[in-house]
N, CA, C and O atoms as a Tinker XYZ file with bonds, in Angstrom:
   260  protein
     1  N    -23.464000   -2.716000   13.542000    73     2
     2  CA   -22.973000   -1.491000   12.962000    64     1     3
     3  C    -21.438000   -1.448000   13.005000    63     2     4     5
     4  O    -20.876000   -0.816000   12.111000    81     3
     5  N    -20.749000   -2.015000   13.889000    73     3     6
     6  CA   -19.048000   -2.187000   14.255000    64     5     7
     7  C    -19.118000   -2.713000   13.045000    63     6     8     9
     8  O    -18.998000   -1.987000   12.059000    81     7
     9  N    -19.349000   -4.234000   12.917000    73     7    10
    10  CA   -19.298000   -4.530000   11.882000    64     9    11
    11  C    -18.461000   -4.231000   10.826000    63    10    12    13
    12  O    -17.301000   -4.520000   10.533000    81    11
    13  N    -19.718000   -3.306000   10.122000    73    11    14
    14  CA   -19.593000   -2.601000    8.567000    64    13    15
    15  C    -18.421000   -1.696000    8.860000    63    14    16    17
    16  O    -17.523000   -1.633000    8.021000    81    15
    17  N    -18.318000   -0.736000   10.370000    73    15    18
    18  CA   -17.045000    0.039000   10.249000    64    17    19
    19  C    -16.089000   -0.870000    9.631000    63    18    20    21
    20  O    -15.767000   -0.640000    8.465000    81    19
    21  N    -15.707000   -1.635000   10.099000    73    19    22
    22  CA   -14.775000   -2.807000   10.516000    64    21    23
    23  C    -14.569000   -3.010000    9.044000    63    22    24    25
    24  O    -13.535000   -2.597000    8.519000    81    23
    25  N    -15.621000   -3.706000    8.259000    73    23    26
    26  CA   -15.000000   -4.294000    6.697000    64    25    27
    27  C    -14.585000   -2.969000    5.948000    63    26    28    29
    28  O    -13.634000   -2.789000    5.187000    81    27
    29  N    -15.592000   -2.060000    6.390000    73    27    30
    30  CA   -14.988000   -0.927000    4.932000    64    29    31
    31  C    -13.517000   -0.314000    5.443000    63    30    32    33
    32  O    -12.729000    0.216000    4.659000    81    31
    33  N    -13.308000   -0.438000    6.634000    73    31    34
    34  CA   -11.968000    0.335000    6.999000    64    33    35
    35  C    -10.898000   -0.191000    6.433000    63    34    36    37
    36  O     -9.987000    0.442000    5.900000    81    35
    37  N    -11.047000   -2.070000    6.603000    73    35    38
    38  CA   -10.531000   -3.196000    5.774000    64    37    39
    39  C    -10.198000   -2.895000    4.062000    63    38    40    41
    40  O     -9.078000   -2.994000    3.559000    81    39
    41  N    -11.258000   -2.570000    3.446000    73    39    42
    42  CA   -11.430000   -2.384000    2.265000    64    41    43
    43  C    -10.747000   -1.280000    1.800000    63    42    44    45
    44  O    -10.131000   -1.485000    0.754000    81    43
    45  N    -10.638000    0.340000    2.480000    73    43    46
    46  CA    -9.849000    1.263000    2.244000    64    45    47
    47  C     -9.016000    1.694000    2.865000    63    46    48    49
    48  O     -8.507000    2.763000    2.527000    81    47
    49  N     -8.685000    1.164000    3.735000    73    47    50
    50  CA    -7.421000    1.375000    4.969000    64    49    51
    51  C     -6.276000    1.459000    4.109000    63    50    52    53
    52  O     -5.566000    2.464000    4.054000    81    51
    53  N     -6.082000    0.386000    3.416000    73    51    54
    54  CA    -4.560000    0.008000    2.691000    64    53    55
    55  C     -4.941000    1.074000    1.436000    63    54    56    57
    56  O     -4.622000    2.263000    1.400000    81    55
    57  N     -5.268000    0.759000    1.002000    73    55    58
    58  CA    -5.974000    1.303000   -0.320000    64    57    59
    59  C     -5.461000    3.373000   -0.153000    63    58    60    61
    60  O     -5.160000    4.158000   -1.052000    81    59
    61  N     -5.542000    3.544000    0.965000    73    59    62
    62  CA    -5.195000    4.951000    1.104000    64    61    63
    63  C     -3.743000    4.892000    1.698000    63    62    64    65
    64  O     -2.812000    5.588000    1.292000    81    63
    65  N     -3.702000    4.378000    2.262000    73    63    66
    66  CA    -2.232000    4.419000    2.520000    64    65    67
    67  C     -1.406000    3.894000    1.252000    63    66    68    69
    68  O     -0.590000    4.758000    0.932000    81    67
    69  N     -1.365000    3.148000    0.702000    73    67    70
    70  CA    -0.627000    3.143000   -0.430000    64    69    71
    71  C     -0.889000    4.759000   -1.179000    63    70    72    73
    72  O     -0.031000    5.638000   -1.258000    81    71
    73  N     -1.772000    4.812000   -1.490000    73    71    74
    74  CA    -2.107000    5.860000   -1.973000    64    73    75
    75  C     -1.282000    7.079000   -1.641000    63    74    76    77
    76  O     -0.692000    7.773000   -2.469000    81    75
    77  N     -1.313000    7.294000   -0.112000    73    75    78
    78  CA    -0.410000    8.580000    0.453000    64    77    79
    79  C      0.931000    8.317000   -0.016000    63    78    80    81
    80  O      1.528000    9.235000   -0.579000    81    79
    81  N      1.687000    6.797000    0.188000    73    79    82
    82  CA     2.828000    6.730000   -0.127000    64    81    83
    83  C      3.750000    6.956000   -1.865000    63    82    84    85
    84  O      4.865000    7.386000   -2.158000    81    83
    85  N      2.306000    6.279000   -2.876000    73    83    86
    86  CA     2.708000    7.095000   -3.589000    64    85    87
    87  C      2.250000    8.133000   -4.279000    63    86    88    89
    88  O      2.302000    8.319000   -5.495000    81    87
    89  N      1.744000    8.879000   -3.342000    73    87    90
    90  CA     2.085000   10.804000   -3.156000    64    89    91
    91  C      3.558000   11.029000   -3.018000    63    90    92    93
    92  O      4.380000   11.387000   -3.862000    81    91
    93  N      3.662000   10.804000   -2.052000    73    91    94
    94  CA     4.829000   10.760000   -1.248000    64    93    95
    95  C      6.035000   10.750000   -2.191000    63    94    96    97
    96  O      6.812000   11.700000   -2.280000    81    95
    97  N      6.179000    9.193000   -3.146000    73    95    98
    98  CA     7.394000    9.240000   -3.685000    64    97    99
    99  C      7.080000   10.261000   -4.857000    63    98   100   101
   100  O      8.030000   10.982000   -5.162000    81    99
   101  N      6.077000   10.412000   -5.458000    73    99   102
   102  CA     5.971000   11.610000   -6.372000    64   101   103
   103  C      6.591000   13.212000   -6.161000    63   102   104   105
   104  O      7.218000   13.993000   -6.876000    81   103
   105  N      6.080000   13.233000   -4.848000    73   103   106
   106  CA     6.767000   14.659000   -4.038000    64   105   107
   107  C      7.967000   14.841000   -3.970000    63   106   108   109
   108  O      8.534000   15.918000   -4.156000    81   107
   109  N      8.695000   13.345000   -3.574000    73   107   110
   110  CA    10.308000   13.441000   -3.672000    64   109   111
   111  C     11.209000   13.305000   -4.263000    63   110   112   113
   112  O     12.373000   13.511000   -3.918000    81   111
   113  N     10.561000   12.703000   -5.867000    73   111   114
   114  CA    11.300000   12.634000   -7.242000    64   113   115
   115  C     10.834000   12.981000   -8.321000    63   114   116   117
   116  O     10.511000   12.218000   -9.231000    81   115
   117  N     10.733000   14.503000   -8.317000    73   115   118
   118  CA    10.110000   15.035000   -9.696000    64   117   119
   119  C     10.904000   14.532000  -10.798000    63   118   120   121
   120  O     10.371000   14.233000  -11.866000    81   119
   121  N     12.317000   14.408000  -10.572000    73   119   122
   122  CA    13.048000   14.889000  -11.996000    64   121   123
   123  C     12.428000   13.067000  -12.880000    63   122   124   125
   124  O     12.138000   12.810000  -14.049000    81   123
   125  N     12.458000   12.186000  -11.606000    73   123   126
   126  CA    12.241000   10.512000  -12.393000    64   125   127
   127  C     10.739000   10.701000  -12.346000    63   126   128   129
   128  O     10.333000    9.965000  -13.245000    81   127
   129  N      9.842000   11.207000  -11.863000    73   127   130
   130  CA     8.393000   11.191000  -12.297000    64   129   131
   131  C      8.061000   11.776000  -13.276000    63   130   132   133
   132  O      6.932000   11.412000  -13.605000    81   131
   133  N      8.671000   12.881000  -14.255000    73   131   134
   134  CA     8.900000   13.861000  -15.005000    64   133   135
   135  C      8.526000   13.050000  -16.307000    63   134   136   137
   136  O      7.615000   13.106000  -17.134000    81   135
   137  N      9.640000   12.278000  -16.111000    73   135   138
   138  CA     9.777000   11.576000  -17.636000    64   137   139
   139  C      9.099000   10.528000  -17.590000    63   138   140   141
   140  O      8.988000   10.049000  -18.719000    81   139
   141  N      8.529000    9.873000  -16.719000    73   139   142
   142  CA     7.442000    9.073000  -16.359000    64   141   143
   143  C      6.228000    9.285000  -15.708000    63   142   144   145
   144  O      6.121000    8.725000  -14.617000    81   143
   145  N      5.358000    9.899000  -16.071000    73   143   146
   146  CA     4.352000   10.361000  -15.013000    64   145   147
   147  C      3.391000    9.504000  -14.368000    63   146   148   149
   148  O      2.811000    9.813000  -13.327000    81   147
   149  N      3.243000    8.527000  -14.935000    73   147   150
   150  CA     1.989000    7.810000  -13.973000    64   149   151
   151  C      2.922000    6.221000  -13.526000    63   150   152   153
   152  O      2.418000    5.128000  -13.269000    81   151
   153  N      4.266000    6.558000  -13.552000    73   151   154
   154  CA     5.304000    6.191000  -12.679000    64   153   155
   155  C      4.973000    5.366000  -10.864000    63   154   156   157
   156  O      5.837000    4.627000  -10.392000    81   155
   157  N      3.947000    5.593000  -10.256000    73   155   158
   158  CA     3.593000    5.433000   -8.901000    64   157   159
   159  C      2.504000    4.848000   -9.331000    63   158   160   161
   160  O      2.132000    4.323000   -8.281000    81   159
   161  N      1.550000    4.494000  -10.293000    73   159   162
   162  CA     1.125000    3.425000  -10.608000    64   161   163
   163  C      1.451000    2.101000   -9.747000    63   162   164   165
   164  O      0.878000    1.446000   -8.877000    81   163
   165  N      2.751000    2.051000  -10.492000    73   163   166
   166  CA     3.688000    1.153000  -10.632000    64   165   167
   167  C      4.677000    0.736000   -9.438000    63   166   168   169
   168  O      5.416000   -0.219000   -9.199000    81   167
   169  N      4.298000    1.985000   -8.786000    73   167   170
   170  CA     4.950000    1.381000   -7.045000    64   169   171
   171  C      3.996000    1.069000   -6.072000    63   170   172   173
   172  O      4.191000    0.445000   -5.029000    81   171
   173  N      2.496000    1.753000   -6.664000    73   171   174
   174  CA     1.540000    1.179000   -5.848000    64   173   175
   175  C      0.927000   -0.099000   -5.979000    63   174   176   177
   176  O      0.115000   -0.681000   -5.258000    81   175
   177  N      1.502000   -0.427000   -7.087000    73   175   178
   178  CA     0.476000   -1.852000   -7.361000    64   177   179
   179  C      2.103000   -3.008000   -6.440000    63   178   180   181
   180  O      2.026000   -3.937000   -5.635000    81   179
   181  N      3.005000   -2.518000   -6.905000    73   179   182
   182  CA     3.988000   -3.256000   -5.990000    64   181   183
   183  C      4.036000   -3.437000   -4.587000    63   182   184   185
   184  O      4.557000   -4.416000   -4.053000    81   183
   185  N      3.490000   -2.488000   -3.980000    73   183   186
   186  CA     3.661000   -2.365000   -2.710000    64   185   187
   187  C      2.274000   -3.471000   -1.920000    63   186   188   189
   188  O      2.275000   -4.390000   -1.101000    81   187
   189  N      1.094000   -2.653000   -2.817000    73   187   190
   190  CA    -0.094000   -4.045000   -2.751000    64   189   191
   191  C      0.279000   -5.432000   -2.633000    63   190   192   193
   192  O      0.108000   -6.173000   -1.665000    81   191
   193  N      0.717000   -5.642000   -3.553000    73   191   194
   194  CA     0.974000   -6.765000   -4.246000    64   193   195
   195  C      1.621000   -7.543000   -2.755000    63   194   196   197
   196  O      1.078000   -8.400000   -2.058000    81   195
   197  N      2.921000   -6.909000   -2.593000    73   195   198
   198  CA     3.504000   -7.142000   -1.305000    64   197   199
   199  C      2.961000   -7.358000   -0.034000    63   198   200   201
   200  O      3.368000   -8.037000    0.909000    81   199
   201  N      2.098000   -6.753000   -0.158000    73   199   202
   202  CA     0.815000   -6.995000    1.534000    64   201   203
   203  C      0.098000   -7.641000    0.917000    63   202   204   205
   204  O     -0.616000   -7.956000    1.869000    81   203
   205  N     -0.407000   -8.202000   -0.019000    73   203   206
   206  CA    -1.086000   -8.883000    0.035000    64   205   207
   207  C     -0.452000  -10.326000    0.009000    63   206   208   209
   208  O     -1.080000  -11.204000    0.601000    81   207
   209  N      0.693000  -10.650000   -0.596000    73   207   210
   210  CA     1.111000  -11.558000   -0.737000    64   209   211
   211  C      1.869000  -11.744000    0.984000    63   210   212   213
   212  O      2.418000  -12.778000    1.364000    81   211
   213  N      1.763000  -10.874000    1.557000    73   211   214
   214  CA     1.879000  -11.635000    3.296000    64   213   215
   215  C      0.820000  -11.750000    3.392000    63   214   216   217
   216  O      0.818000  -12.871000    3.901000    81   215
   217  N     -0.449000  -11.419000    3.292000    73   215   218
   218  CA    -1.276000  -11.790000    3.971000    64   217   219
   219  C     -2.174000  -13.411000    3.728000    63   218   220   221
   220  O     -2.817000  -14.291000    4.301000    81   219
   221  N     -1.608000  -12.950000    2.402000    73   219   222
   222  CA    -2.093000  -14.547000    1.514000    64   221   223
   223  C     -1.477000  -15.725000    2.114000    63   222   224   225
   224  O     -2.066000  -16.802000    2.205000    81   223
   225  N      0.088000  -15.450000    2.654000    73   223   226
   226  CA     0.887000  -16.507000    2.728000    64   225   227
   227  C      0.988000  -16.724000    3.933000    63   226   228   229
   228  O      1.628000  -17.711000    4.297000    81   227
   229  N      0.243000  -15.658000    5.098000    73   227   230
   230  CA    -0.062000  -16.051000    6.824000    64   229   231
   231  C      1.036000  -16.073000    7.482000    63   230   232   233
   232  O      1.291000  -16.875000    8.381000    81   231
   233  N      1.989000  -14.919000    6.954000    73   231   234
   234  CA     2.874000  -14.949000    7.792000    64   233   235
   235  C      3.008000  -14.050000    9.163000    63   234   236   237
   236  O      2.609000  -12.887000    9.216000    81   235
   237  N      3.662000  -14.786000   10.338000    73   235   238
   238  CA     2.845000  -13.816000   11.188000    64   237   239
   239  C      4.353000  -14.015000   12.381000    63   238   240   241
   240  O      5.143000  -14.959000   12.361000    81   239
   241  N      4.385000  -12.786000   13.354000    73   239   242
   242  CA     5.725000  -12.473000   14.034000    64   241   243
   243  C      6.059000  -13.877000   15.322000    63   242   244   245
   244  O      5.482000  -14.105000   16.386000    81   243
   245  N      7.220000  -14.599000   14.646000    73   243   246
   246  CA     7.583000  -15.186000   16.066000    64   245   247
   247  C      7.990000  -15.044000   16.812000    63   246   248   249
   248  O      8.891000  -14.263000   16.506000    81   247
   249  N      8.051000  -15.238000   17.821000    73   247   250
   250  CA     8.362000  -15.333000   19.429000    64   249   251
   251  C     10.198000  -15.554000   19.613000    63   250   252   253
   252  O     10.650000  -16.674000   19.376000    81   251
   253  N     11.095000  -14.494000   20.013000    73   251   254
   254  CA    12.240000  -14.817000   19.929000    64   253   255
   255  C     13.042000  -15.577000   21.170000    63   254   256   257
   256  O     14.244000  -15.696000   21.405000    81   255
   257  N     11.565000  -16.151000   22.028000    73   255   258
   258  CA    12.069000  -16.937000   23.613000    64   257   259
   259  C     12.232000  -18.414000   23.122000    63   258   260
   260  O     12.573000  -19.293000   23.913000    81   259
């Protein structure tokens, strides 16, 4: 049963957090969302894109000793 928590949290974890974030930039730039409205589209698929492409590429924190 952990499990299944485990993959679906996987599956929508990011998926909502991008999501909140672009809420977020929507909330804080009406006047440039205005004239663009589905504007955060376009920062959410970037921001994806970006985690996924670390995760694809295994990059992971080194050790500064």
């Amino acid at each position: 049963m952990a499990l299944w928590y485990w993959i679906l949290e996987n599956l929508t974890g990011p998926a909502f957090g991008i999501l909140g974030l672009a809420g977020f930039l929507y909330l804080i730039g009406p006047p440039m969302f205005s004239k663009i409205p589905y504007l955060w589209i376009a920062f959410a698929v970037i921001i994806w894109a970006f985690g996924f492409t670390l995760s694809y590429l295994g990059i992971s924190r080194r050790s500064s000793t």
